[in-house]
ZATOR-400940 format. One line per 2 residues: number of its first residue (from 0); their letters; for each residue x, y, z of C-alpha. Coordinates in pm, 1 decimal. Layout:
N
NUM = A = X/Y/Z  ...
//
This chain:
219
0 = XX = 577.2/918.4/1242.5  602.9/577.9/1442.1
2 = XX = 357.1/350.8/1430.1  159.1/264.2/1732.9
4 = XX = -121.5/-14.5/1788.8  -432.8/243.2/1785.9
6 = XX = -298.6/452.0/1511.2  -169.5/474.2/1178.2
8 = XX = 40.6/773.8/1157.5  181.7/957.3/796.9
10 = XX = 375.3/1289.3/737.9  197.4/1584.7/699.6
12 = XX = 385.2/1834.4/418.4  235.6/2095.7/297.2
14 = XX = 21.7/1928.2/-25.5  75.3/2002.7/-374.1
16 = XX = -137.0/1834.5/-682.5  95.0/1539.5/-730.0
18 = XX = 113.6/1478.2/-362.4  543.7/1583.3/-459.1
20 = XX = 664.3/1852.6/-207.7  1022.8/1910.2/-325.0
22 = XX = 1090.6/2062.2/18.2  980.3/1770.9/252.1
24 = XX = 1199.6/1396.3/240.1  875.3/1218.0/269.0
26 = XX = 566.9/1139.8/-42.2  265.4/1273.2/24.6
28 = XX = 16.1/1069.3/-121.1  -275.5/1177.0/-398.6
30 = XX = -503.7/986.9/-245.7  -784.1/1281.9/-233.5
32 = XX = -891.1/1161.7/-583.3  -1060.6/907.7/-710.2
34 = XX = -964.5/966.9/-1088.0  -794.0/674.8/-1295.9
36 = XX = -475.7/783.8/-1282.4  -384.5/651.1/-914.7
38 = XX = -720.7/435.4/-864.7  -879.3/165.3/-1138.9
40 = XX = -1080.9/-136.0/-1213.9  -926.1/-459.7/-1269.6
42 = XX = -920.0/-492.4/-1691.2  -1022.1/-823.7/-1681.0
44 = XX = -1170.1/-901.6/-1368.7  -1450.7/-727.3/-1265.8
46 = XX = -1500.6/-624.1/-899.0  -1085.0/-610.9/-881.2
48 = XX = -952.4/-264.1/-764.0  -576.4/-130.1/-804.1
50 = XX = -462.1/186.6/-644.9  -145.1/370.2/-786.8
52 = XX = 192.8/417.3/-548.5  171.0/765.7/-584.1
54 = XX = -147.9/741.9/-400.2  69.1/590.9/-90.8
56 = XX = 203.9/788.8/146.9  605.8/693.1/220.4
58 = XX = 839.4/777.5/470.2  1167.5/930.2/293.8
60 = XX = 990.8/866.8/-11.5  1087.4/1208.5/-221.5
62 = XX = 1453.9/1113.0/-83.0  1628.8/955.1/-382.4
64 = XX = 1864.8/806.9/-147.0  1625.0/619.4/-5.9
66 = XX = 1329.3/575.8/-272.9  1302.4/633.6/-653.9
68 = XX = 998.4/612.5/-869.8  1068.6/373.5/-1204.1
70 = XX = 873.6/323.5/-1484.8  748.7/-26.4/-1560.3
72 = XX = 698.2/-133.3/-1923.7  386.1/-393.8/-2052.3
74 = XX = 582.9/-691.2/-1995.4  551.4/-624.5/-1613.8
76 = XX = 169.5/-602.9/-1622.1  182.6/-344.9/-1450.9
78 = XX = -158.1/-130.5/-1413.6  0.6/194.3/-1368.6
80 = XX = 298.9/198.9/-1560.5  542.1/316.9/-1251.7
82 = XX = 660.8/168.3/-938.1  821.7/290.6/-621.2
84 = XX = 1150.4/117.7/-591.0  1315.4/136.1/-222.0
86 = XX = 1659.1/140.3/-261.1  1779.6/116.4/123.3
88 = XX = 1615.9/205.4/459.2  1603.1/82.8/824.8
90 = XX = 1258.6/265.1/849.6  969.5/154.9/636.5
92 = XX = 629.1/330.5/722.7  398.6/292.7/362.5
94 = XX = 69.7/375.0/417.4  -294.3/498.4/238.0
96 = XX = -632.1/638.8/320.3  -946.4/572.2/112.7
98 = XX = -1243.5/769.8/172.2  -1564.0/549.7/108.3
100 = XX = -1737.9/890.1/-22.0  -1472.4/999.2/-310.7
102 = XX = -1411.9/609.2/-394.5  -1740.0/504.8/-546.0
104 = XX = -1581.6/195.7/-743.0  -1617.8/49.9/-361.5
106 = XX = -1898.5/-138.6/-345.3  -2120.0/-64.8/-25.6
108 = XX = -2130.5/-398.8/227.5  -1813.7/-541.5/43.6
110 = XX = -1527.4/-679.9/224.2  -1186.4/-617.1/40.8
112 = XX = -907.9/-769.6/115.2  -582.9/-577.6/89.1
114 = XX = -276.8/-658.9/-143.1  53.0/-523.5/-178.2
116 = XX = 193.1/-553.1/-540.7  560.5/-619.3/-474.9
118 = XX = 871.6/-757.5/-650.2  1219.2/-812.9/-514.9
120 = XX = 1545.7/-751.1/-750.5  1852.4/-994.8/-728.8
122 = XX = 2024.2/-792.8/-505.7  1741.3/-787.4/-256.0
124 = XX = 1869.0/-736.9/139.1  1735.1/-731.8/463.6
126 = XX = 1439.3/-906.2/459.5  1492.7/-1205.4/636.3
128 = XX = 1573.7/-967.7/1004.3  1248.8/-890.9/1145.7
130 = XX = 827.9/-918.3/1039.5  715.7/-651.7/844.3
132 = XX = 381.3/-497.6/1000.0  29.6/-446.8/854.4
134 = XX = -224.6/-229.0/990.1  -591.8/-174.8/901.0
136 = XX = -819.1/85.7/1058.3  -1142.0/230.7/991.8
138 = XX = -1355.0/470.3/1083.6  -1730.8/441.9/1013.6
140 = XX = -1953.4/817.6/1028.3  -2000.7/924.0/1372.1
142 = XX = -1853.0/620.7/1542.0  -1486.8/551.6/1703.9
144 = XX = -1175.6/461.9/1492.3  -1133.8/140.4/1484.5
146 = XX = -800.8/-105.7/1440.0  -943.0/-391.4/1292.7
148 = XX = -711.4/-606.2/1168.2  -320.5/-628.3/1250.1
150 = XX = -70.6/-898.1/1064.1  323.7/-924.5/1058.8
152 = XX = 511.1/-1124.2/824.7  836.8/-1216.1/721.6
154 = XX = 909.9/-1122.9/403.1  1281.0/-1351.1/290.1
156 = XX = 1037.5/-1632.9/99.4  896.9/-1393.9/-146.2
158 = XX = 1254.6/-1251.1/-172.4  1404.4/-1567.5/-283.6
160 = XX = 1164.6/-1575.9/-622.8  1350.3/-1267.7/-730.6
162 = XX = 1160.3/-1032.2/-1015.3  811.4/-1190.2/-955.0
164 = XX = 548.5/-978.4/-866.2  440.4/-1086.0/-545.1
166 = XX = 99.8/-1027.1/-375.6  122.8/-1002.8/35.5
168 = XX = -191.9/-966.7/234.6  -264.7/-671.6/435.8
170 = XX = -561.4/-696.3/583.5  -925.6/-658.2/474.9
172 = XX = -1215.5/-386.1/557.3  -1579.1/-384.4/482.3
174 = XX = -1756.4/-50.9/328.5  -2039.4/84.0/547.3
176 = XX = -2354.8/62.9/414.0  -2394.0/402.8/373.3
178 = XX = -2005.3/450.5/229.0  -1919.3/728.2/491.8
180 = XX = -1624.0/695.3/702.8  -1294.1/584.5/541.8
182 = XX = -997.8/347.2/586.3  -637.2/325.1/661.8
184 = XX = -374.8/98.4/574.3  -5.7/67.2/587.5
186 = XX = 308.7/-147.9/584.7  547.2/-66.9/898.3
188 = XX = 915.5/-149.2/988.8  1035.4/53.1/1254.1
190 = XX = 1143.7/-111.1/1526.1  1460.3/-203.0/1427.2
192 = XX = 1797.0/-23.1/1258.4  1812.1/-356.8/993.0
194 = XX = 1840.5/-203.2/691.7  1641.6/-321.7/374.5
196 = XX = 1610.0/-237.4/31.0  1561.8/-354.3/-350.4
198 = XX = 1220.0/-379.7/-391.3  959.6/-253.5/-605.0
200 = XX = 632.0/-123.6/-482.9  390.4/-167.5/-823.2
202 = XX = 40.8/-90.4/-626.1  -244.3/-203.4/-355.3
204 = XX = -476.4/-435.9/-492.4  -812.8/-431.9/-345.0
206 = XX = -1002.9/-768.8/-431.4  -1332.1/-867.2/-289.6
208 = XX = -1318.2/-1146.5/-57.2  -1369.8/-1516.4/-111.7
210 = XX = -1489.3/-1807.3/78.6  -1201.9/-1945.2/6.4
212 = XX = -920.3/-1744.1/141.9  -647.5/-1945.5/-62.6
214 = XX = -773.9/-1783.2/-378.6  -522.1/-1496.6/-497.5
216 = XX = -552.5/-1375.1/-853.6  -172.0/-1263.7/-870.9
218 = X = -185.3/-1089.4/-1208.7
//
């Protein structure tokens, strides 16, 4: 389950339709489906993607110690209506897969940049320790896997605008021309026993790259 530099790692339960299996700790993400419910346009910005946090794989995610899903009402623009708040853990390992093939809202030649939707409640901890780490790999048909983009950051100045969703880069990819192969993404703490918690997971955003990298649409 640890993350290493050439690989991005994620349980393996046995898979059930909602990616819940009761019997493992860990989420098992839907992400073999493209449908709306975990993966959608932007409503008023075309070219935009969103992908749901049930599509996400996560580490003692079916734990309710540990994780909890929440619903999140209109006033929280949310695009899914449900977030993945983590209560408390010293090992954070959040990660997706997108297969160019079932994904078809992802335009061939496109670079995306990654976002994680994110909000931190008042009673936010933990996340001034150590850099959170974000992976990218991809794998284009019939060549090597490939790590192509690697970023840490530390997270305590989005935690100190508390209930704001917050959108941290990831990482970017660019689909093949011929949209076979897929990517891999994921957020990683696990190099320390720091615990954190009180923070919502709303989504990944997915927005097409700019010339100017300072330009974020937030909401």
């Amino acid at each position: 389950m640890m993350m290493r530099n050439n690989m991005i790692s994620s349980p393996e339960p046995a898979v059930v339709e909602d990616g819940n299996n009761p019997s493992s700790p860990h989420w098992n993400g839907c992400s073999g489906s493209s449908n709306d419910t975990i993966f959608k346009e932007h409503p008023q910005n075309s070219g935009i993607l969103h992908l749901s946090p049930r599509a996400l794989s996560i580490i003692w995610g079916n734990d309710k110690r540990f994780w909890q899903w929440i619903s999140l009402d209109e006033e929280e623009k949310s695009v899914f209506g449900i977030g993945a708040e983590l209560l408390q853990v010293n090992w954070i390992e959040v990660t997706g897969k997108l297969e160019y093939s079932k994904y078809n809202k992802l335009h061939p030649k496109m670079t995306y940049e990654i976002y994680y939707v994110v909000k931190f409640k008042v009673d936010a901890f933990g996340w001034h320790s150590i850099p959170i780490k974000f992976l990218v790999k991809q794998q284009i048909q019939n060549e090597e896997e490939k790590l192509i983009v690697e970023t840490s950051e530390i997270l305590e100045p989005y935690r100190k605008s508390i209930d704001v969703w917050h959108c941290i880069y990831g990482g970017h990819f660019t689909v093949p021309d011929d949209s076979k192969g897929f990517v891999e993404f994921g957020m990683f703490e696990v190099d320390s026993d720091w615990w954190k918690g009180s923070m919502v997971l709303q989504g990944i955003k997915f927005q097409p790259k700019k010339k100017d990298p300072n330009t974020v649409l937030i909401n």
